[in-house]
Structure formats: C-alpha cells, structure tokens
N, C-alpha and C positions, 0 to 999 in steps of 0.2 A: 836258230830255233831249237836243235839238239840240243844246244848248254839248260837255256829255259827251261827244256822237258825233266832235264836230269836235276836240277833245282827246284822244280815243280814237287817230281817224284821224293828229290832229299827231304822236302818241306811235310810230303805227306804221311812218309812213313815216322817223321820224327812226331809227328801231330799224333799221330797211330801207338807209336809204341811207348811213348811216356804214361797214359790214362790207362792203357789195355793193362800192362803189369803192374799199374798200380792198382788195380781193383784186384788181384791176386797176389798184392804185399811183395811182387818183386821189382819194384819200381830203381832197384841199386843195380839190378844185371840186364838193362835194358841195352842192344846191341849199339852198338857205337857206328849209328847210321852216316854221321858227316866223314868218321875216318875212313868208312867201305866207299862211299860218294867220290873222294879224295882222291883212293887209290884205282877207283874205275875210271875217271876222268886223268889221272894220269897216264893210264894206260890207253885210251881212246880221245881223249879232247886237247885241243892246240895248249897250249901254254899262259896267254893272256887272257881267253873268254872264260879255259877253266879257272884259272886262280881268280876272275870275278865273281865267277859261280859259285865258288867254296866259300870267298870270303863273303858273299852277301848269304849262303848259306849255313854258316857260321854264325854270322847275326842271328839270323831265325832263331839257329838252338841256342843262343844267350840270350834269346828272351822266354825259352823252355825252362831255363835255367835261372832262378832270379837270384841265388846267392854269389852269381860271381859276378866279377867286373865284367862291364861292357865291353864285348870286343875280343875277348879271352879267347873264347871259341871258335872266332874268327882270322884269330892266328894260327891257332893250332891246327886249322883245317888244311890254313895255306900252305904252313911249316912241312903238312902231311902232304899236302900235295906235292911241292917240292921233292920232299924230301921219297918221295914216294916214283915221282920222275927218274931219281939217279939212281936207285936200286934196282927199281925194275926194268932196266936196259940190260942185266945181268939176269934176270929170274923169268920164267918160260910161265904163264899161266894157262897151259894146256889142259891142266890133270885138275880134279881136286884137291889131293895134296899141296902142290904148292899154293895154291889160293889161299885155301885155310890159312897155314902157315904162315902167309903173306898176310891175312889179318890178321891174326892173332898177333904176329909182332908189333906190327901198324898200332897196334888197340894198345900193345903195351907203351911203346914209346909214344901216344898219343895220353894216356894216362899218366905215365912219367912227366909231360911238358903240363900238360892241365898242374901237380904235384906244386914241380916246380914256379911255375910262372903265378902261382896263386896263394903260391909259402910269398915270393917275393910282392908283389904287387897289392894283392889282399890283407891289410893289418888285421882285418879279422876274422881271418880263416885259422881256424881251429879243427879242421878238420882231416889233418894227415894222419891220422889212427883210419878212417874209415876209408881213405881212399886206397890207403896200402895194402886194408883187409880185403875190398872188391878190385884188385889189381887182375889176379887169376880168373877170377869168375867172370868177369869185364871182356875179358879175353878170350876166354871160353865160347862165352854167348855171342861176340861178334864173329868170331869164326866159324860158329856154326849158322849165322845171317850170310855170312858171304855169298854163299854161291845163288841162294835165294835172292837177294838186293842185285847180284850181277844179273841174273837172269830177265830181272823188271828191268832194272836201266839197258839190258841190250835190247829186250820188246821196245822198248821206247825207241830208243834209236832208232830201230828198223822201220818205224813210222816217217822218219825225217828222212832219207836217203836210202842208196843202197847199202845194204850189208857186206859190211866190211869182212875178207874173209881172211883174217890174220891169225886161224887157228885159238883162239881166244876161246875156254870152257862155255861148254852150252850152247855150240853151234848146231 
C-alpha cells in the first residue's frame, strides 16, 4: 500500500507542478519529481514493487510530456532507480547536504539519459540546444525540491506502518 501511496504522491506533485510553473513562464525548470520519487524508493522501498512504482510512474509523466516516445520516462525512472540503489549503499542521507547533492546529480544524469536516449530513439528531436541549455537549472531546481518531496513521501509512509528509524533527513 506504501508503494501506491508514493505513486499516488509522484502522480500529484507532477500534476502540480507542470501548470503551476507554467502560468509563471517557467515551465523548463520544473523539479524533476519522478528522479526525487526514484531515489526515495531506492532508499526505502523493496527492489520489485519499487521498480513497478517508478516504471508505471514514469508512464504518468510521458503522458505530461507529449513530445517524447512512449516509455522514455519510464526507463529513465527505473534506470534512476537502479542506478540510484548502487550508489547509495555508499552515501549517508542524514544531512541536507548530501541529499541535495544526491539530486542534483540524479537530475543531471537523469537529464543526460532523457539527452541521450531521445537523440537516439526520436527522429525528430531537435531539441538538444534546449536540453543542454536547462541541464544546470534542471538541477538546481530538483535539488532544491528534494528535501521538501522527501518529507511528503516520508509523511506518507508513516500513514502505512511504523516509522522506520534508519537516521534518514527529516526525522
């Protein structure tokens, strides 16, 4: 029921924050909610409920998203999930600092695989000037969602079970 909650939660802030910054023209540096989702379920959720969680929330935001291929987003979620499992068996998210840090990378190589995989896959994506220009700012702005997005998915969780007391920011 915790995975649903936190796929709930992915679905509504991405619902939230595409309109919100578009009615204030910055709809290019809107926080990179499925990569924060990613790296919170990597850190708290089993390995198979999360990678379903990511990849059906992934779908969600490629239909937020109508110029890429189908599916796009839903690898790069799980890519980040994964890829987000083997790093942070090494990185402590006690502090703010590393969190941040911890997105803002997440955001760049989550950015770089979108880059990639849609130079490749997409014949008509024309669009690598603008994705390498909001690369920093992309980053920026998910870093600074981090600790706010962790704090709602841990509220959430504390609904579904006891609270986990693994030192994890925002206890």
């Amino acid at each position: 029921m915790k995975h649903f909650s936190w796929l709930l939660v992915t679905f509504v802030l991405l619902g939230l924050g595409s309109p919100l910054l578009g009615t204030f023209e910055m709809q290019m540096y809107v926080p990179d909610v499925l990569v924060l989702s990613a790296v919170y379920i990597a850190v708290r959720g089993d390995l198979l409920p999360g990678v379903m969680t990511i990849f059906v929330a992934g779908l969600l935001k490629d239909g937020f998203v109508l110029a890429s291929p189908v599916g796009l987003f839903a690898e790069i979620g799980v890519l980040s999930l994964l890829g987000a499992r083997v790093f942070l068996r090494r990185v402590d998210l006690r502090s703010m600092v590393p969190l941040m840090a911890t997105a803002a990378a997440a955001s760049m190589v989550a950015t770089g695989m979108f880059w990639l995989l849609a130079t490749v896959f997409d014949r008509d994506f024309g669009g690598s000037d603008q994705v390498l220009s909001t690369f920093l700012p992309l980053a920026l702005a998910t870093m600074l969602a981090a600790p706010v997005q962790f704090a709602i998915l841990d509220r959430v969780s504390g609904l579904f079970g006891p609270r986990e007391r693994s030192g994890m920011l925002l206890r």
